[in-house]
C-alpha positions in Angstrom: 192.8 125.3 126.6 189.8 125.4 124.3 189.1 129.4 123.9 186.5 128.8 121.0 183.1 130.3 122.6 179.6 128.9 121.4 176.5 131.1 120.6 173.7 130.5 122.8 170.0 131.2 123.6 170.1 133.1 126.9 169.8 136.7 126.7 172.9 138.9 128.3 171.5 141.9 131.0 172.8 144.5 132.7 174.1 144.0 136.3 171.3 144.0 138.8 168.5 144.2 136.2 166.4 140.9 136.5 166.3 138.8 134.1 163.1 135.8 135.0 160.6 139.0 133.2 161.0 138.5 129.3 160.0 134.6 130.1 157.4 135.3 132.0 156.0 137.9 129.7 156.3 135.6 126.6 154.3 132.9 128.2 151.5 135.2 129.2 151.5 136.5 126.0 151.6 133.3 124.0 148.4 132.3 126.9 146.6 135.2 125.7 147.0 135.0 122.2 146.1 131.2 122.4 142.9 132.5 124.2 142.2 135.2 121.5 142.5 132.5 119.0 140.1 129.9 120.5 137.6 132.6 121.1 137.9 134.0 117.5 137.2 130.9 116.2 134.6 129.8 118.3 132.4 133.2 117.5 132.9 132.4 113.8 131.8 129.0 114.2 128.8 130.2 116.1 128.0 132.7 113.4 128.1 129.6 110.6 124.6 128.1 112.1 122.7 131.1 111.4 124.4 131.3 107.9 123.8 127.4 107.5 119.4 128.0 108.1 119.7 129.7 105.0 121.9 127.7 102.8 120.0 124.1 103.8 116.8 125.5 102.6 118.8 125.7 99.4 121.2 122.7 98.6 122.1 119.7 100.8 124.4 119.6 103.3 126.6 117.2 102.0 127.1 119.2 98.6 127.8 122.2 100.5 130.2 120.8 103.0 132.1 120.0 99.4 131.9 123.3 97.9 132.9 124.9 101.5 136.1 123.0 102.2 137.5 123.6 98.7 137.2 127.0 98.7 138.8 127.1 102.2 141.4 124.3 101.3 142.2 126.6 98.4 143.4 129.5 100.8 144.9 127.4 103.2 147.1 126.0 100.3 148.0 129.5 99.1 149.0 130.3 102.3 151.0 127.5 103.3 153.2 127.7 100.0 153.6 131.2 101.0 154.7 130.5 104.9 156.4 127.5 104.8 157.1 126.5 100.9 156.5 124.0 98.6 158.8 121.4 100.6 155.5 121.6 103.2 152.9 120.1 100.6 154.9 117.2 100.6 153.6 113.9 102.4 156.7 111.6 101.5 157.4 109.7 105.4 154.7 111.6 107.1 151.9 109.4 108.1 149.3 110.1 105.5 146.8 107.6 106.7 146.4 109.2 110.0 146.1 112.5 108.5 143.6 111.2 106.0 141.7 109.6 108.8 141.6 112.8 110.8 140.5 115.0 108.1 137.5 112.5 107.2 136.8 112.4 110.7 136.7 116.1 111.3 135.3 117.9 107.9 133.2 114.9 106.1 132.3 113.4 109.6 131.2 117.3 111.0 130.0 118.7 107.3 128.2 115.5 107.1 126.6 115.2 111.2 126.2 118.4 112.0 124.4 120.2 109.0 122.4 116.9 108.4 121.4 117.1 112.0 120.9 120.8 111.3 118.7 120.8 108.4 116.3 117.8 109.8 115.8 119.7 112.8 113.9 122.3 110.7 113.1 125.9 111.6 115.1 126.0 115.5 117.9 123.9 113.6 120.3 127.1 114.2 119.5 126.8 118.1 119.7 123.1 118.2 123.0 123.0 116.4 124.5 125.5 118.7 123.9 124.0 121.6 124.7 120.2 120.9 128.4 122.1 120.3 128.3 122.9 124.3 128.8 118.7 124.7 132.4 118.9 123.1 134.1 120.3 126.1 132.5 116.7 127.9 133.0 115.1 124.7 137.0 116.0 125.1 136.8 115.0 128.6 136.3 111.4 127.6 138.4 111.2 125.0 141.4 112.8 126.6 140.9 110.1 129.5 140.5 107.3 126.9 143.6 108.1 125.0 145.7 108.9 127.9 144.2 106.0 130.1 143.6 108.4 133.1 141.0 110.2 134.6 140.3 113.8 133.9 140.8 116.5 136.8 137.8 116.5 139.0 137.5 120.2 138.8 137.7 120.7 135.2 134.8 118.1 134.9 132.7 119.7 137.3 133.7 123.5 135.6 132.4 122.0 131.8 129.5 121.1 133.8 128.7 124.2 135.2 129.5 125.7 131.4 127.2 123.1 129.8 124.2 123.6 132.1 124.5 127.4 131.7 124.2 126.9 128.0 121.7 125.3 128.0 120.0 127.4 130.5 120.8 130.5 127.7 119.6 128.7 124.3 116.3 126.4 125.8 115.3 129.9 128.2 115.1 126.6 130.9 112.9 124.7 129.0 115.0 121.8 128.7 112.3 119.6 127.4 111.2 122.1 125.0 114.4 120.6 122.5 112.4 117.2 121.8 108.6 118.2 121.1 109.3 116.3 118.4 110.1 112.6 117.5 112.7 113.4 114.9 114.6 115.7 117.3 116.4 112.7 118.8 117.8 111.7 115.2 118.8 114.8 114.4 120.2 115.4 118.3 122.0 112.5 117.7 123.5 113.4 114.8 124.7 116.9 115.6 126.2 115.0 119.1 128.3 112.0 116.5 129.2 115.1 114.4 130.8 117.4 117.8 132.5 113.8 118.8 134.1 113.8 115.1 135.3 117.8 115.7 137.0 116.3 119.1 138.8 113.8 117.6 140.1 115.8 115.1 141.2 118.3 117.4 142.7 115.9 119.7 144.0 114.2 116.4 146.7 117.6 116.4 149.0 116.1 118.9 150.0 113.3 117.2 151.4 116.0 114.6 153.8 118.2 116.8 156.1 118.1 113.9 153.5 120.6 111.9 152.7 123.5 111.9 148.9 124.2 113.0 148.9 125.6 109.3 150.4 122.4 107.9 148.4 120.4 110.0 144.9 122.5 109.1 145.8 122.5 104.8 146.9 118.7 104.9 143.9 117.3 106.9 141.6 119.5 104.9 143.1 118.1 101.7 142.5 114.5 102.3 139.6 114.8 103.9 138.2 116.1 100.9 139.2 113.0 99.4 136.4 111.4 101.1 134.1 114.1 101.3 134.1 113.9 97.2 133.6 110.6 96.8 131.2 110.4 99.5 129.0 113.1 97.4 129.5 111.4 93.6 128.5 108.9 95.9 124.9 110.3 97.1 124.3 111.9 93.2 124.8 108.1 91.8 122.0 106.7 93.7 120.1 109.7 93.0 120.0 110.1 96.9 120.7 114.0 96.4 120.5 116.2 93.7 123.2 117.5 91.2 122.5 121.1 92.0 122.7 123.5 89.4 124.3 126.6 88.5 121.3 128.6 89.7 121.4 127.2 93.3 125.1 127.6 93.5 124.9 130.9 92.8 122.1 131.6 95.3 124.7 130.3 98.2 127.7 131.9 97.2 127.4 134.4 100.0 127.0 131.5 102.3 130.0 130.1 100.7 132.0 132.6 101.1 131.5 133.3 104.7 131.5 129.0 105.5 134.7 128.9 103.3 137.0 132.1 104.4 135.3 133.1 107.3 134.2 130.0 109.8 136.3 127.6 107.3 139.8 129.4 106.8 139.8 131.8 109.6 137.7 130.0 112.4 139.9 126.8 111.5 143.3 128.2 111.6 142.6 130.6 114.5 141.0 126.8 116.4 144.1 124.6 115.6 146.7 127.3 116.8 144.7 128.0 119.9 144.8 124.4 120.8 148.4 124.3 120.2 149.0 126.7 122.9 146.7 126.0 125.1 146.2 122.3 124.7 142.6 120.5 123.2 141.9 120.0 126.7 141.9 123.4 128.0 140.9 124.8 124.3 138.2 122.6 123.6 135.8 124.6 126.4 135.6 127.3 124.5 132.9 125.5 122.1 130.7 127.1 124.8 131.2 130.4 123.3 129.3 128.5 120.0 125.9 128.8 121.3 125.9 132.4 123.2 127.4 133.5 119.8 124.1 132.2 118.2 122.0 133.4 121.1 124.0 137.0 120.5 122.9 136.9 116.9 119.3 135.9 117.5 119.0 138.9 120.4 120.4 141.3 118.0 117.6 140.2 115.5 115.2 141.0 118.1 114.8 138.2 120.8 114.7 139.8 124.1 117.0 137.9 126.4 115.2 136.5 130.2 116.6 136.6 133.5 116.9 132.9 133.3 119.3 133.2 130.0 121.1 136.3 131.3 122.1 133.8 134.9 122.7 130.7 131.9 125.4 133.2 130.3 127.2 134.4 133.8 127.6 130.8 134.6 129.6 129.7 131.3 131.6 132.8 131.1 132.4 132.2 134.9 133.2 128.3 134.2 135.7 129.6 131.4 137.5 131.4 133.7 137.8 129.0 136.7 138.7 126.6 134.6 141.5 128.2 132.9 142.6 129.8 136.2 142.6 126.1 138.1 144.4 124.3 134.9 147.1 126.7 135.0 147.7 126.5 138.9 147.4 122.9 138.4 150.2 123.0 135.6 152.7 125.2 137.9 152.5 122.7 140.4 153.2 119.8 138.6 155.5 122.0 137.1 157.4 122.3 140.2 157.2 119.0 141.3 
């Protein structure tokens, strides 16, 4: 008889203590810290429109979106030597070209839309911004069902809804129409919108990379999208279609730098792509609600007294965040159990 034993994973308890808490604990916990993540990131990223009114009337976006991702592809490289190595920087049998693709999509294609978009909009470019970000939760909606070839659940779609009207309810004060007084409003819409569909790709992009680390994942993607960001910028300079800026105007941003770079780029990135590995893009991706009240917060503070109208927009998105996170994770136990 065979009296060699085996280590194993379960954990030994005393007689009659229960052992089904520890599991149960864990997986609340990892929930909530996958909530605190997604929320962390999504008030940074609400902060960086603000930040990006001042910046625009400086340089062009597509130079800054260059200057931003380096500096925050520079910490997430220290970092990822540190966590994981140097055996993670390297891309020998990993598929590269999808990881390229995906990091063009999601920095150049959402540096690129979205501050362009931003900075044609003019003086409410801030407000616009913000609340073109509320049509990613939709925006993942369609392409979850696309790549999975299924529809989405009814009562998630009807939840983003609900968030996306109450948004907009919060940053137009319920003058809907009041976002296109002007002609160029629907270029720049339109851009902002192509440049939210290129930050749902990418975040969808994440699960074709279970293998990585959300680190790995983040500091590889960044890297080669920068590829294209670059050359898309010495690019623009050769045709004379922006200007080289000089050391003066780089110097006048560098607080915006820093705070696109570390705080939005390297915290707000890393804190997204780990909150979407726990609680899925689908689930995750709602939070890009939080974008706009975060810029609405910021405005308020600076003075803008907030209407009934704006107060009911706000109750309604915070109460579709919760519904909907409360009905996909009833949905999951029961599919769960069969």
């Amino acid at each position: 008889m065979n009296t060699s034993t085996k280590p194993t994973a379960s954990l030994t308890v005393e007689r009659g203590m229960p052992a089904a808490p520890a599991p149960l604990v864990s997986a609340y916990g990892s929930y909530a810290k996958g909530l605190l993540c997604c929320l962390l990131a999504t008030v940074s990223f609400g902060l960086m429109f603000p930040v990006m009114t001042s910046a625009l009337t400086r340089i062009d976006p597509f130079t800054f979106t260059s200057l931003r991702y380096v500096v925050a592809g520079a910490a997430f490289l220290v970092l990822l030597q540190h966590k994981e190595g140097t055996a993670a920087l390297r891309l020998k049998g990993e598929p590269v070209l999808l990881a390229w693709a995906l990091g063009s999509i999601g920095f150049a294609g959402f540096g690129a839309f979205v501050f362009l978009g931003q900075q044609m909009a003019g003086r409410d470019g801030a407000l616009t911004a913000s609340i073109m970000m509320a049509t990613q939760p939709m925006l993942g909606l369609l392409v979850n069902s696309a790549a999975r070839r299924v529809l989405p659940p009814l009562y998630s779609f009807l939840f983003i809804l609900l968030s996306f009207c109450g948004v907009t309810l919060v940053v137009t004060k319920g003058d809907i129409a009041g976002l296109l007084h002007e002609p160029q409003d629907y270029a720049a819409n339109a851009l902002i919108v192509l440049g939210a569909l290129c930050w749902v790709i990418y975040t969808f992009g994440a699960s074709f990379f279970k293998q990585w680390s959300p680190l790995r994942y983040t500091t590889m993607t960044i890297w080669l999208g920068l590829t294209t960001i670059i050359a898309l910028n010495v690019a623009l300079f050769a045709v004379h279609a922006v200007a080289v800026p000089t050391l003066a105007e780089v110097g006048a941003i560098a607080p915006h730098l820093l705070y696109m770079g570390l705080g939005a780029g390297f915290i707000g990135i890393l804190s997204w792509n780990l909150g979407n590995r726990i609680l899925t893009p689908l689930n995750g991706v709602l939070f890009m609600d939080v974008v706009p009240l975060t810029t609405f917060i910021v405005s308020a503070l600076a003075g803008v007294i907030a209407t009934p109208i704006q107060i009911a927009g706000g109750g309604m998105t915070c109460a579709a965040l919760v519904l909907n996170n409360l009905y996909l994770r009833r949905r999951g136990r029961r599919v769960a159990r069969g």
